[in-house]
Chimera marker file (.cmm) of the C-alpha trace (Angstrom):
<marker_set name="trace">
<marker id="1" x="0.000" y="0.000" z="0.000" r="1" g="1" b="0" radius="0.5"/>
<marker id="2" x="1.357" y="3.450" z="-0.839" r="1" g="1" b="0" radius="0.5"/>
<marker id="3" x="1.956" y="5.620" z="2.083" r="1" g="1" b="0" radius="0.5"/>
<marker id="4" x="3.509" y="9.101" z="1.690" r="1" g="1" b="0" radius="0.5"/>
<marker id="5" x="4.656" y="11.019" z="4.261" r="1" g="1" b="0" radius="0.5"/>
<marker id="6" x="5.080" y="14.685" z="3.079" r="1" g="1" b="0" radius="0.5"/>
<marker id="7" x="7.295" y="16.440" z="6.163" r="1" g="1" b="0" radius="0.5"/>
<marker id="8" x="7.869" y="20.184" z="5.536" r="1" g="1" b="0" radius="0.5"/>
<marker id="9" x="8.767" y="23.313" z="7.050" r="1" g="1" b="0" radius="0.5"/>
<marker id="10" x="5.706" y="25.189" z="8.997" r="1" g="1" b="0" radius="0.5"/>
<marker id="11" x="3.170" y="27.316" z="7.140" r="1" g="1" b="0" radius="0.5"/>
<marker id="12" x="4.736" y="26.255" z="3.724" r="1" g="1" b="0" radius="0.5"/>
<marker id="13" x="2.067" y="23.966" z="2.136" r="1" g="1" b="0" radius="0.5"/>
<marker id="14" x="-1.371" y="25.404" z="2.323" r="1" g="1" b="0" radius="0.5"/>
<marker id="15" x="-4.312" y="23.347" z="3.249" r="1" g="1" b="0" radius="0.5"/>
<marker id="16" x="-6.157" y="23.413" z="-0.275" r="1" g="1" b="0" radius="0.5"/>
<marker id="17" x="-2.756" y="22.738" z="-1.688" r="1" g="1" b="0" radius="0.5"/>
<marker id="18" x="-2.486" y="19.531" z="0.717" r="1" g="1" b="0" radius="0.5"/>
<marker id="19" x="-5.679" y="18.048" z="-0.667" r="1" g="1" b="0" radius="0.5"/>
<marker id="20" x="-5.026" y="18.827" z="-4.277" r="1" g="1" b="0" radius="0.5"/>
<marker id="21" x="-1.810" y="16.833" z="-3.457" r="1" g="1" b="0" radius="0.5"/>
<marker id="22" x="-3.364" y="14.105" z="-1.658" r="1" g="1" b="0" radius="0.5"/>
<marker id="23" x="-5.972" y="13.762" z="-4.656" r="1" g="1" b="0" radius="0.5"/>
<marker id="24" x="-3.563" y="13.957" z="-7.802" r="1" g="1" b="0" radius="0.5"/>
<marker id="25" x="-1.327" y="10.943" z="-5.806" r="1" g="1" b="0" radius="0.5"/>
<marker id="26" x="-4.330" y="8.758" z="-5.265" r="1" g="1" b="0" radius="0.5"/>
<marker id="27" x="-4.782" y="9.598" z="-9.386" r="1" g="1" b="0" radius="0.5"/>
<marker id="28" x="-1.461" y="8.481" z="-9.923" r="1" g="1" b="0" radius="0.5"/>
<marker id="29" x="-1.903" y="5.380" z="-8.147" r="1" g="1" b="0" radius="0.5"/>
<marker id="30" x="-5.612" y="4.498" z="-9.860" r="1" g="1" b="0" radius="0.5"/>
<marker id="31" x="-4.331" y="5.666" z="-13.365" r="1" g="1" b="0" radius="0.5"/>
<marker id="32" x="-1.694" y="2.506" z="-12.809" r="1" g="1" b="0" radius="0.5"/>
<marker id="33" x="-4.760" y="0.226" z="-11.561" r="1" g="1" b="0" radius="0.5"/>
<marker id="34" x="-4.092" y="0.571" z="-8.059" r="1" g="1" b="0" radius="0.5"/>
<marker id="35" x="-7.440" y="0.940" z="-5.463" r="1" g="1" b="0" radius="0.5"/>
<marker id="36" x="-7.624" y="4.473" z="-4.157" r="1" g="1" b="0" radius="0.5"/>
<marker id="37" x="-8.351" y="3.274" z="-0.906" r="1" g="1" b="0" radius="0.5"/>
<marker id="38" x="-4.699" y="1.860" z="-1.115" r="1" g="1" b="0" radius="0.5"/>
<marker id="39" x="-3.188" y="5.284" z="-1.137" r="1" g="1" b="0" radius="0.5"/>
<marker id="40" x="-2.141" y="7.563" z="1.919" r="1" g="1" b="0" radius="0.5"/>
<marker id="41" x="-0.967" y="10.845" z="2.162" r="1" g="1" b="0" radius="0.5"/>
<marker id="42" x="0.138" y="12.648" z="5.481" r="1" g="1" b="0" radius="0.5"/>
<marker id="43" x="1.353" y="15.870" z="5.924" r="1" g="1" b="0" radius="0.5"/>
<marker id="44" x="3.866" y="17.075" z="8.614" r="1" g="1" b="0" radius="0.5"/>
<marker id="45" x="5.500" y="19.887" z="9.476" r="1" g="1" b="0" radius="0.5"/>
<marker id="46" x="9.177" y="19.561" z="10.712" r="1" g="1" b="0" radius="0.5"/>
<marker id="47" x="9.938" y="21.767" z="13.232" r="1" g="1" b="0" radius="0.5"/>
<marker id="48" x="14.228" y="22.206" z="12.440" r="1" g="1" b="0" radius="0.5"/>
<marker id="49" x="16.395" y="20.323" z="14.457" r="1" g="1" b="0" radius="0.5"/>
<marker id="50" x="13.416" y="17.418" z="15.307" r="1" g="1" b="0" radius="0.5"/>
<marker id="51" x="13.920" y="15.196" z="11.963" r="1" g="1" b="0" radius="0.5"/>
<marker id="52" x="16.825" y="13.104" z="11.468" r="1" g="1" b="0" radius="0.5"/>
<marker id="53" x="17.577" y="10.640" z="8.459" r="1" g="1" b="0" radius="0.5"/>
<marker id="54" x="19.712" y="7.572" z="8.786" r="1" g="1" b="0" radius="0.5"/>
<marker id="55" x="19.046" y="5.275" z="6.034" r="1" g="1" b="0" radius="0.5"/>
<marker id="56" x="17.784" y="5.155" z="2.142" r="1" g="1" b="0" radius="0.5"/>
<marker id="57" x="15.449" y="2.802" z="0.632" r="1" g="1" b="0" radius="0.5"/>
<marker id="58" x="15.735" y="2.393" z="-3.067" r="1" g="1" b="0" radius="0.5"/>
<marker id="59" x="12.802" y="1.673" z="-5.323" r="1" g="1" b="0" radius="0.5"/>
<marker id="60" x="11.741" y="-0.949" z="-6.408" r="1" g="1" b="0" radius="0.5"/>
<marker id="61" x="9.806" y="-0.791" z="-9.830" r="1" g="1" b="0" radius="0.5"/>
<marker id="62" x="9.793" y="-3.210" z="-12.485" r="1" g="1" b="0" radius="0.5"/>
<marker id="63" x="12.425" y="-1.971" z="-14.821" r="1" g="1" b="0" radius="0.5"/>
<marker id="64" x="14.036" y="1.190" z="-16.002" r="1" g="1" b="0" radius="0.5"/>
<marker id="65" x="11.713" y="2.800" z="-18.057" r="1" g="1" b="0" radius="0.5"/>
<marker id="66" x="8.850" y="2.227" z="-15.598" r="1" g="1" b="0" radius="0.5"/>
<marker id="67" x="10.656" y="4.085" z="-13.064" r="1" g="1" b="0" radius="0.5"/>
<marker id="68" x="11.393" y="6.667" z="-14.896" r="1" g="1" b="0" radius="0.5"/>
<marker id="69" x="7.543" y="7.442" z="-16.387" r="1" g="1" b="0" radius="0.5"/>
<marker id="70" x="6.397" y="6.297" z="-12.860" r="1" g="1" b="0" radius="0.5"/>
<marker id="71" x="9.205" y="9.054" z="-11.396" r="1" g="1" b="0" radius="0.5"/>
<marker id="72" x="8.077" y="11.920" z="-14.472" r="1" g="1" b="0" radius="0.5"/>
<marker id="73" x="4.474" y="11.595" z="-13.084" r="1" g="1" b="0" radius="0.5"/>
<marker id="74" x="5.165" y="12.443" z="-9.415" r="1" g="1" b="0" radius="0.5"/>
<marker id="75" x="7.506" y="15.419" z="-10.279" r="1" g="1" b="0" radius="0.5"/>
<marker id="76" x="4.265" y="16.582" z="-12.321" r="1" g="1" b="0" radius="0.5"/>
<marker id="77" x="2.374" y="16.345" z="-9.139" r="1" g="1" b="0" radius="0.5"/>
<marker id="78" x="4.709" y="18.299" z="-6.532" r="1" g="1" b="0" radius="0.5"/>
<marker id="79" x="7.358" y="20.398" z="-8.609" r="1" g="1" b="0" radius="0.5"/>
<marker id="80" x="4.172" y="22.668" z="-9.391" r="1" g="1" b="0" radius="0.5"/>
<marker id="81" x="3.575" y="23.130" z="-5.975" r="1" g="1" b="0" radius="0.5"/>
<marker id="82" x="7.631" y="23.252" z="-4.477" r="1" g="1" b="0" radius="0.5"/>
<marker id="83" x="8.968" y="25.226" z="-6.963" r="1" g="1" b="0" radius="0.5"/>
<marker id="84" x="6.961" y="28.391" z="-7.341" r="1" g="1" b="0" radius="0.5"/>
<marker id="85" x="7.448" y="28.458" z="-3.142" r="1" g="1" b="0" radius="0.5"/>
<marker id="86" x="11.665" y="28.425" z="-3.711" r="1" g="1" b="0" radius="0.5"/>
<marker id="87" x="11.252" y="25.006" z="-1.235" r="1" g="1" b="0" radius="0.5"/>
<marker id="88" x="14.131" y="22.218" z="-1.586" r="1" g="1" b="0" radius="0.5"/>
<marker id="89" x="12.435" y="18.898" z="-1.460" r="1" g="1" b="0" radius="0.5"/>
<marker id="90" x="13.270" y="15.090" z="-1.548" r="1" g="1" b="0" radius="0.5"/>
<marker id="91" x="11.105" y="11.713" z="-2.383" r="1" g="1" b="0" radius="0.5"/>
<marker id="92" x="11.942" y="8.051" z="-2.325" r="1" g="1" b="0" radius="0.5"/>
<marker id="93" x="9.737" y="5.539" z="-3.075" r="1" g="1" b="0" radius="0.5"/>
<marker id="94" x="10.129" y="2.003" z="-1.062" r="1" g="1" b="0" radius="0.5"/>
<marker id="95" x="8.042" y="-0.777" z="-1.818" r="1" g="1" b="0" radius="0.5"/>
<marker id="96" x="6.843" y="-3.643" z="0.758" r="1" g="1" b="0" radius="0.5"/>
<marker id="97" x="6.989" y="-7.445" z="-0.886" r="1" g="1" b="0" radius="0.5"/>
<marker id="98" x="3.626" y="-8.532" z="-1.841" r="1" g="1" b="0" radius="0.5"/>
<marker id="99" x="3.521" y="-11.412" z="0.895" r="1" g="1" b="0" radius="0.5"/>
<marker id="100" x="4.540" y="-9.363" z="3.685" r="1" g="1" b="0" radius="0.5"/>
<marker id="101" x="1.082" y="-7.198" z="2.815" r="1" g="1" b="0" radius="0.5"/>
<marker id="102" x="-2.270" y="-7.110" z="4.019" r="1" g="1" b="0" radius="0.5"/>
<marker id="103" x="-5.059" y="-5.180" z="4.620" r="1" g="1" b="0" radius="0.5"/>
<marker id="104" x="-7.602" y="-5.794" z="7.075" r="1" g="1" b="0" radius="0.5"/>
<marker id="105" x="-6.061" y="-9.290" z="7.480" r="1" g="1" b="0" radius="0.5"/>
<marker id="106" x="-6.414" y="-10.031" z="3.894" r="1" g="1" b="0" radius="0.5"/>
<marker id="107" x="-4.070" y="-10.219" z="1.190" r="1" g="1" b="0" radius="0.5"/>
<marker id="108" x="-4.698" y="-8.169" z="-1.404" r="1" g="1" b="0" radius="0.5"/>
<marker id="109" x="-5.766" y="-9.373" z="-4.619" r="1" g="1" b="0" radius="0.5"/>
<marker id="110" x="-3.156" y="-10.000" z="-7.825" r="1" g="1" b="0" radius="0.5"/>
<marker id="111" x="-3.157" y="-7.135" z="-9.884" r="1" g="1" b="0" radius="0.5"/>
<marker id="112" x="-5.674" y="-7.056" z="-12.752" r="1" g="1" b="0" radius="0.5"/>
<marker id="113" x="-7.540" y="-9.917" z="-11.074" r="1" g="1" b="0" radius="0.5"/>
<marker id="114" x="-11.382" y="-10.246" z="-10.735" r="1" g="1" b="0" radius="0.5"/>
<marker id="115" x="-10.915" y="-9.915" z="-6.501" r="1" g="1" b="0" radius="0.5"/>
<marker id="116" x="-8.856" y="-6.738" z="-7.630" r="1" g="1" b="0" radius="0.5"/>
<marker id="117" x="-11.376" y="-5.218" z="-9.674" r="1" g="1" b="0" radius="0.5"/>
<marker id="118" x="-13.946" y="-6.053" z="-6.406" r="1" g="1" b="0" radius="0.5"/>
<marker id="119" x="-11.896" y="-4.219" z="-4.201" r="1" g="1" b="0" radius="0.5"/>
<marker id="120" x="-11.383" y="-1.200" z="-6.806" r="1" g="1" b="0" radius="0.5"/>
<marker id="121" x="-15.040" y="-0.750" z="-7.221" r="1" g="1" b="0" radius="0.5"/>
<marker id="122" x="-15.675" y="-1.400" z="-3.631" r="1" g="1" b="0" radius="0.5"/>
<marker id="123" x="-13.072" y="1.356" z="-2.956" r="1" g="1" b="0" radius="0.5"/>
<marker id="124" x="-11.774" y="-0.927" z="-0.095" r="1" g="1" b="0" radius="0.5"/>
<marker id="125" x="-10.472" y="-4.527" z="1.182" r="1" g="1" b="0" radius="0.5"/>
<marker id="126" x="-13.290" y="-6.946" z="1.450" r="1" g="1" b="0" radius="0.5"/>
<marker id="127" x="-13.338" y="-10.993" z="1.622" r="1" g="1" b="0" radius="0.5"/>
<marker id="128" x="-13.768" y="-12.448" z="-1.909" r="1" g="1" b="0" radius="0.5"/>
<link id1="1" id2="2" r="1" g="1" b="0" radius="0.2"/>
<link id1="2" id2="3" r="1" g="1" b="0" radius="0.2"/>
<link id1="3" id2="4" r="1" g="1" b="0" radius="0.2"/>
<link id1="4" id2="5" r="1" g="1" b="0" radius="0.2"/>
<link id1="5" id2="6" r="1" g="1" b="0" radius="0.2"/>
<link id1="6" id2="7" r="1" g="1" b="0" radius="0.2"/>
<link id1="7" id2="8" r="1" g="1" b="0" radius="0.2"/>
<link id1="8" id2="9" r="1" g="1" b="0" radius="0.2"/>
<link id1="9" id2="10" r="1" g="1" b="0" radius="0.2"/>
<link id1="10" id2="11" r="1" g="1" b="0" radius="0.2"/>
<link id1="11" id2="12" r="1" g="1" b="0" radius="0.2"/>
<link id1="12" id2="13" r="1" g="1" b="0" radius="0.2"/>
<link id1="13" id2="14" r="1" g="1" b="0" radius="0.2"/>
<link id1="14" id2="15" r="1" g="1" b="0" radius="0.2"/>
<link id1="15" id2="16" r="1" g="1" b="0" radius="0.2"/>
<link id1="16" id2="17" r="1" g="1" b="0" radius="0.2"/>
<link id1="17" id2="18" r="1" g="1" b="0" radius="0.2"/>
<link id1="18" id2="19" r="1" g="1" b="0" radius="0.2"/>
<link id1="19" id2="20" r="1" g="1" b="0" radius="0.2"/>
<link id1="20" id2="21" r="1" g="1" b="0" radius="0.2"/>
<link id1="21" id2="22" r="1" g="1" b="0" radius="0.2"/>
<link id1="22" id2="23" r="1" g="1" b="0" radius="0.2"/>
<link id1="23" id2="24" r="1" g="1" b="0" radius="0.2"/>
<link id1="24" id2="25" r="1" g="1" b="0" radius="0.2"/>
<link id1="25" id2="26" r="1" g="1" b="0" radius="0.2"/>
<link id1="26" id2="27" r="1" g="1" b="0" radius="0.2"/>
<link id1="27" id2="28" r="1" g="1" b="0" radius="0.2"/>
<link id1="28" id2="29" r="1" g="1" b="0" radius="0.2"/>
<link id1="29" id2="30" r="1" g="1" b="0" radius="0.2"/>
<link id1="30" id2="31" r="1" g="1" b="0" radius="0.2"/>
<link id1="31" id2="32" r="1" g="1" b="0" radius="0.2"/>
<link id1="32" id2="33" r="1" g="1" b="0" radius="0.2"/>
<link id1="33" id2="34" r="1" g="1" b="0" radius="0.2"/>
<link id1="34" id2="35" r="1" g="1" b="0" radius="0.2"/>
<link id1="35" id2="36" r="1" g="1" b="0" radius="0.2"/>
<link id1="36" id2="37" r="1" g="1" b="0" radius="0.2"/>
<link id1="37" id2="38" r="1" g="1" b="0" radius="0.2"/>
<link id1="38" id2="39" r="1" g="1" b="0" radius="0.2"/>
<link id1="39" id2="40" r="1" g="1" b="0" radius="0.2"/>
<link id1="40" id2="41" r="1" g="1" b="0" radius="0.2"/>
<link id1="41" id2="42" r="1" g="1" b="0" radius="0.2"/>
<link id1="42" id2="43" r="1" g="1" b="0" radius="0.2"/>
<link id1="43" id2="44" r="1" g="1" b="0" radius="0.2"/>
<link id1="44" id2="45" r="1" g="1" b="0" radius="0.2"/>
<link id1="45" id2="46" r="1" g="1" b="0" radius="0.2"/>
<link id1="46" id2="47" r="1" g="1" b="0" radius="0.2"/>
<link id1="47" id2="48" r="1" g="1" b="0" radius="0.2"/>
<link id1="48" id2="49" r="1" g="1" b="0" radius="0.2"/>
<link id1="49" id2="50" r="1" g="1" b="0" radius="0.2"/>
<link id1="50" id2="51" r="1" g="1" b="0" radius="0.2"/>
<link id1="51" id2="52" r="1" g="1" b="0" radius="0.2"/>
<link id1="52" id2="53" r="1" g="1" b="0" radius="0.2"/>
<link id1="53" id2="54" r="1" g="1" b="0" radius="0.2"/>
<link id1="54" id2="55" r="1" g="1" b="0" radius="0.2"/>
<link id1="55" id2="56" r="1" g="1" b="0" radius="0.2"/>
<link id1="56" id2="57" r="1" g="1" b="0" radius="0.2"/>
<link id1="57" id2="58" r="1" g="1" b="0" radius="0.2"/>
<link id1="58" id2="59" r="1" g="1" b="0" radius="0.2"/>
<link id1="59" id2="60" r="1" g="1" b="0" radius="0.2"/>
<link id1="60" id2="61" r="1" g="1" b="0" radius="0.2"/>
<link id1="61" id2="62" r="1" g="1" b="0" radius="0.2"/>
<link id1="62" id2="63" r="1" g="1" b="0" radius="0.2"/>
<link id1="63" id2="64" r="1" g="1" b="0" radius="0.2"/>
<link id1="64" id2="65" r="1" g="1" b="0" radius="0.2"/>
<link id1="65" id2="66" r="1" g="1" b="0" radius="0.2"/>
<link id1="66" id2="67" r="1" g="1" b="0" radius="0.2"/>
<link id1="67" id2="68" r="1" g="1" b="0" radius="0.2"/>
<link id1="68" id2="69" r="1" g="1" b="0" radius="0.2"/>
<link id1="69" id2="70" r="1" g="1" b="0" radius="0.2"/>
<link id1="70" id2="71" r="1" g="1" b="0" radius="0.2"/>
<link id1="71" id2="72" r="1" g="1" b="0" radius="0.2"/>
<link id1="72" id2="73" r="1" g="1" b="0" radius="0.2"/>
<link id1="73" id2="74" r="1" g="1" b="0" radius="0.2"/>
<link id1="74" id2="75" r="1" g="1" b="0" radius="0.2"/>
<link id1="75" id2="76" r="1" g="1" b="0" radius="0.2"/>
<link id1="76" id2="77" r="1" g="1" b="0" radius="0.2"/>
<link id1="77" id2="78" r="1" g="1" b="0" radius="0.2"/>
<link id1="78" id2="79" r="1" g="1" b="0" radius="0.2"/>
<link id1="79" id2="80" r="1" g="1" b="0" radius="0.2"/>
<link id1="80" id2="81" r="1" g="1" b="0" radius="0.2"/>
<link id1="81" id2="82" r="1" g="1" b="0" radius="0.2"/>
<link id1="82" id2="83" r="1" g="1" b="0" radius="0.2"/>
<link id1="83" id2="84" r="1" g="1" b="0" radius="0.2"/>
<link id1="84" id2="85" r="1" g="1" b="0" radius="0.2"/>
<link id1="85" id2="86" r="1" g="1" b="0" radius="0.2"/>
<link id1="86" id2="87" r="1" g="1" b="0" radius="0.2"/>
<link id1="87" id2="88" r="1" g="1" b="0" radius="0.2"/>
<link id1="88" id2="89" r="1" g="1" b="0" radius="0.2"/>
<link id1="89" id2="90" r="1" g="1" b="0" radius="0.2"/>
<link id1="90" id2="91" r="1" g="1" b="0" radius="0.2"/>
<link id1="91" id2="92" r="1" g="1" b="0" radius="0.2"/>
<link id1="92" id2="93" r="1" g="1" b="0" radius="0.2"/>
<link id1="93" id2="94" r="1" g="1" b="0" radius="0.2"/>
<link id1="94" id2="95" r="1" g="1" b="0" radius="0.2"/>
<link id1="95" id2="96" r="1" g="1" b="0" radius="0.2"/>
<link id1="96" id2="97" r="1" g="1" b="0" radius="0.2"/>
<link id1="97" id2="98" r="1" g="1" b="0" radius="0.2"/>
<link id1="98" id2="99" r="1" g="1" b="0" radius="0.2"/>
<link id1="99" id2="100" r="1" g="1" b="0" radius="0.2"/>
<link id1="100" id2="101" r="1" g="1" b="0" radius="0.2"/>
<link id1="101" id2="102" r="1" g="1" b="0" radius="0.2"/>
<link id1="102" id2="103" r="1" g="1" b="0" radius="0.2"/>
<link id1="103" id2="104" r="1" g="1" b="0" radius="0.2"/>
<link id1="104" id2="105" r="1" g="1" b="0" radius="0.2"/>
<link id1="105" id2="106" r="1" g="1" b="0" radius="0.2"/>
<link id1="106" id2="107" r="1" g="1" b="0" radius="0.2"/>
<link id1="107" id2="108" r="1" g="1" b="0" radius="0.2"/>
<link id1="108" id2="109" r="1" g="1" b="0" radius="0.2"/>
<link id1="109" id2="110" r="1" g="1" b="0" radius="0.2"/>
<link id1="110" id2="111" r="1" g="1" b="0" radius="0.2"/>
<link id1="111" id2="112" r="1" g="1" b="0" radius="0.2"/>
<link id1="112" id2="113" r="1" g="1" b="0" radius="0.2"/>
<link id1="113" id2="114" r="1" g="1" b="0" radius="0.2"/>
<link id1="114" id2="115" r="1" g="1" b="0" radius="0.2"/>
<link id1="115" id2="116" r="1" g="1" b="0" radius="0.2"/>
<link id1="116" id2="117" r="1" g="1" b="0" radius="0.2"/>
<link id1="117" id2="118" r="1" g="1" b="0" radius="0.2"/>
<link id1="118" id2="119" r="1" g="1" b="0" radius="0.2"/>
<link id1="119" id2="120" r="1" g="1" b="0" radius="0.2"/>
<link id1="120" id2="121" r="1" g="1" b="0" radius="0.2"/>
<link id1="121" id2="122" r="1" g="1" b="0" radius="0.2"/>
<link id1="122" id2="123" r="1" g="1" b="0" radius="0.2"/>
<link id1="123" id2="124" r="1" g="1" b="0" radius="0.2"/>
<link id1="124" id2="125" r="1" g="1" b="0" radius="0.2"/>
<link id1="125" id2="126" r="1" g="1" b="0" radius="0.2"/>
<link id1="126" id2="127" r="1" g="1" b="0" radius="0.2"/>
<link id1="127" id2="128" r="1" g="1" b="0" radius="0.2"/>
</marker_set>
């Protein structure tokens, strides 16, 4: 399941421009066949001198030119937003292995499956 956490500097990312965030992600996601109930967005600020970063994931996307149209699609999303505002900013992406995922006790259906399809229309995780 995605799961971004957006940390930024205090009174630098508006409220309106939070959601319009939130909701062009969850696009992203369901414009690659992925549930939007799947997708979560959270927004913190960092007050300096409380954050600290110790280790990088790397991605994990199935080869190189699916990483980079996957990449191009989520700089379309923020750079709008960052760079008229002067702000430095910094993504990874890490993704969990499918059978160490569930949701709600259930493991998700395969992708383009029937069960998936449920749970897409269904907008969340339901026994098949």
């Amino acid at each position: 399941m995605p799961t971004w956490d957006i940390k930024h500097s205090p009174n630098t990312i508006t409220a309106a421009e939070k959601e319009q965030l939130a909701k062009s992600i969850t696009s992203l996601y369901v414009s690659h066949g992925l549930s939007a109930f799947y997708v979560q967005v959270h927004f913190s600020e960092d007050i300096p001198g409380t954050a600290f970063v110790g280790a990088n994931l790397m991605p994990t996307l199935q080869g190189d030119e699916a990483k980079r149209r996957f990449l191009a699609d989520v700089d379309e999303i923020l750079n709008p937003v960052f760079e008229p505002k002067g702000m430095d900013w910094e993504y990874f992406i890490a993704e969990a292995s499918r059978d160490l995922w569930k949701m709600n006790g259930l493991v998700p259906p395969e992708p383009g499956s029937e069960g998936e399809k449920k749970w897409a229309e269904l907008n969340k995780a339901v026994k098949l």
